[in-house]
N, C-alpha and C positions, 0 to 999 in steps of 0.2 A: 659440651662447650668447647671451643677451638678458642684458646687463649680465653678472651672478653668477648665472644660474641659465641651467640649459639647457633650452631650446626643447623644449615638447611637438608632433608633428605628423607629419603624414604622412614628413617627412624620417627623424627618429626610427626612427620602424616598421619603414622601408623599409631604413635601412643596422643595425638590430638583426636584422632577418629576414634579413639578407644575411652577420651574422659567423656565426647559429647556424647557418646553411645550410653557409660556410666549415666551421669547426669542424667539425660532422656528416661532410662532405665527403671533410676529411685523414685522422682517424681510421679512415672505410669503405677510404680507395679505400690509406692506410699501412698497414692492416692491424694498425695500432697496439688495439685493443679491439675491442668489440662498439659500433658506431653509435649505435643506441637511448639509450644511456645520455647521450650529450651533447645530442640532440633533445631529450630528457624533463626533462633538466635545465632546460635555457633554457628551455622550457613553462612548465614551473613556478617558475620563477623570476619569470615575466610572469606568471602568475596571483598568486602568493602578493603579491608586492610592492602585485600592482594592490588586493586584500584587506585588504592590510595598510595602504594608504594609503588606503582608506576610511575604516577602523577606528583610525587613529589620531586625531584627533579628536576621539574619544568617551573614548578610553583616555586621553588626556593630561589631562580634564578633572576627573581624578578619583586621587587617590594610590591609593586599593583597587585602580583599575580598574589603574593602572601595576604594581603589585606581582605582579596576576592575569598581567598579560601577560611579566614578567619571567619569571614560573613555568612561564609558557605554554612562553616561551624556553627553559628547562630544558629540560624534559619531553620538548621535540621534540631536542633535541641530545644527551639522554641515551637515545633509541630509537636518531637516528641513528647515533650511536655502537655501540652494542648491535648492530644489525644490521649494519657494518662488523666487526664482532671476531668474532660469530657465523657470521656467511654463511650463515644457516640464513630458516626461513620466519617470519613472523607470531611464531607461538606460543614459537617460539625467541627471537626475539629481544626480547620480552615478558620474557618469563624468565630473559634474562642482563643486562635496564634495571637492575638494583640496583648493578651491580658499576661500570658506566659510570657511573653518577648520583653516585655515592659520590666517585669520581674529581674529573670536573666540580665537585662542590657543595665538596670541599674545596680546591680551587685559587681558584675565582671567591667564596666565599662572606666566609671573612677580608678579602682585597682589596678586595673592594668595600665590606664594612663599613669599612676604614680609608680610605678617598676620602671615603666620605660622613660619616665621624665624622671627620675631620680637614678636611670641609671644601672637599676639593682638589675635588669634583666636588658641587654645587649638590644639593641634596635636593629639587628639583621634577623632574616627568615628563617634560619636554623633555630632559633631558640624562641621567639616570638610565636611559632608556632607549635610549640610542645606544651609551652605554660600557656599559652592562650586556650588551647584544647584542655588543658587540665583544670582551668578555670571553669570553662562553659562547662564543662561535664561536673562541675561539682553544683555553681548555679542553679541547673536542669532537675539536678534529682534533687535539689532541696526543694525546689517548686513543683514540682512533682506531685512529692511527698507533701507539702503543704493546700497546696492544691485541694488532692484526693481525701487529703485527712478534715478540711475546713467541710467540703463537700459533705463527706459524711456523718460528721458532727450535724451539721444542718439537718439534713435528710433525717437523724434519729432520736436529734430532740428537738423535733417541729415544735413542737408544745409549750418547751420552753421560749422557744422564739419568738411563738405566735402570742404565749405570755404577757412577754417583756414590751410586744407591740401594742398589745393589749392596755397594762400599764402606762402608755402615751411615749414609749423609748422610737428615738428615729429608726430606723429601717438598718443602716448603719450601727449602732450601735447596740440593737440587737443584734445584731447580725454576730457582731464581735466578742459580746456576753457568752456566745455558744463556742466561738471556736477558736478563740485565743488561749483557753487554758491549755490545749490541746498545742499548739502551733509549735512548743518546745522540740515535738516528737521528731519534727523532720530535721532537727541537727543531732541529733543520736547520732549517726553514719559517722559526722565530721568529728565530734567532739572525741566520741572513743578511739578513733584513728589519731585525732592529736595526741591525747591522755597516754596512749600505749604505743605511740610512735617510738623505735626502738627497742622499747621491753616484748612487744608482740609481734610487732611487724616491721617492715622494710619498707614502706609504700616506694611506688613509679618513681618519681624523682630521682630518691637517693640513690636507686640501684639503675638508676637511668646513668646516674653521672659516673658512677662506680663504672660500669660498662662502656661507658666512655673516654676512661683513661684516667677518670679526675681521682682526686684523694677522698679521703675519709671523709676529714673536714669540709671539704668544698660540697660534697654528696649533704652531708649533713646540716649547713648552711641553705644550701637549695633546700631541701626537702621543707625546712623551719618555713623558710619564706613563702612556701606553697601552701604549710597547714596552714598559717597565722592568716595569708591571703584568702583563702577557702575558708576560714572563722568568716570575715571580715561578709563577703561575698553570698553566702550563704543565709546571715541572719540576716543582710538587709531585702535579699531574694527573697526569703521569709514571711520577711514584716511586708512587703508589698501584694504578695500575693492573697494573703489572710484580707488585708485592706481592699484589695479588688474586687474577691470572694463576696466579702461584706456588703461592697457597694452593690451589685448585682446577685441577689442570694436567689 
């Protein structure tokens, strides 16, 4: 660290090459997944980040330009959603972005107009764009994770399903018999990050703002507003996506 910001340098490179090489490592030799996916990950994570900090710059100098890149944000979190719930190719997962983005757009979309119409988060591109990203990115994986988790349910108690349809239940409300008990699972992430927010962890926010000059209090205030927003964002991400599942099983 150099005061509040961390050292760019060969040090850097050399111990990030060394946790994705780690990580790559336990996964091949644990037998835990397929390798590939944790290399490709961290690749791309150094590419996009290194693009994305070119190009921020240009984007902050301009509220179009920030609105374009929030949408940017979307877009990409509603494919990658889509292609987590799918597991299919390209063209598949093109054609189930509606039902992901629906998700997403009505959990982040209310919320973050009431931050910025109330005030609690600044209406310039510096900061509009760090909670905006930290919103879709929490959206995404709770639809995700709802998503794949309804999917599965389905796929393993057909029987039930076909059951309850059997019994004269709508299509719909079967549908929802099977994978609503289950739909809890995808706020686990949020809810224990809130629960042990400061007793376990530090999460982005607070040590965002800490690195930024601000105080304790102010880090810690942010952070609140972030979990309490991501509760909020997340379970209605949730409940839509279980409902869409349902309607097209």
């Amino acid at each position: 660290m150099d005061g509040q910001n961390i050292v760019v340098g060969w040090p850097l490179a050399v111990v990030l090459v060394l946790l994705a090489a780690v990580g790559t490592l336990v996964v091949r030799l644990g037998r835990i997944d397929g390798w590939r996916p944790v290399a490709t990950a961290a690749v791309r994570a150094a590419v996009q980040l290194a693009v994305v900090s070119l190009l921020i710059t240009a984007v902050l100098a301009s509220g179009w330009r920030t609105a374009g890149f929030v949408l940017l944000m979307f877009a990409i979190a509603a494919f990658t959603s889509a292609g987590r719930i799918a597991r299919a190719g390209l063209r598949a997962t093109i054609r189930h972005m509606p039902g992901p983005a629906a998700s997403i757009a009505a959990g982040v979309a209310p919320v973050l107009a009431m931050l910025l119409g109330a005030g609690i988060v600044p209406a310039k591109p510096v900061a509009v764009i760090p909670i905006a990203g930290i919103l879709i990115g929490g959206a995404m994986s709770a639809t995700s994770l709802a998503g794949r988790r309804a999917r599965d349910e389905l796929h393993a108690r057909r029987g039930e399903y076909e059951a309850a349809l059997a019994l004269g239940f709508p299509t719909r409300d079967a549908a929802l018999l099977v994978t609503r008990p289950s739909a809890n699972q995808a706020l686990v992430p949020v809810l224990d990050q809130t629960r042990t927010v400061g007793l376990v962890t530090l999460p982005g926010a607070f040590v965002g703002v800490l690195l930024g000059g601000g105080d304790p209090v102010q880090a810690g205030v942010t952070q609140l507003v972030v979990l309490v927003s991501l509760l909020a964002i997340e379970a209605v991400a949730v409940l839509v996506t279980i409902e869409l599942v349902a309607r097209t099983p």
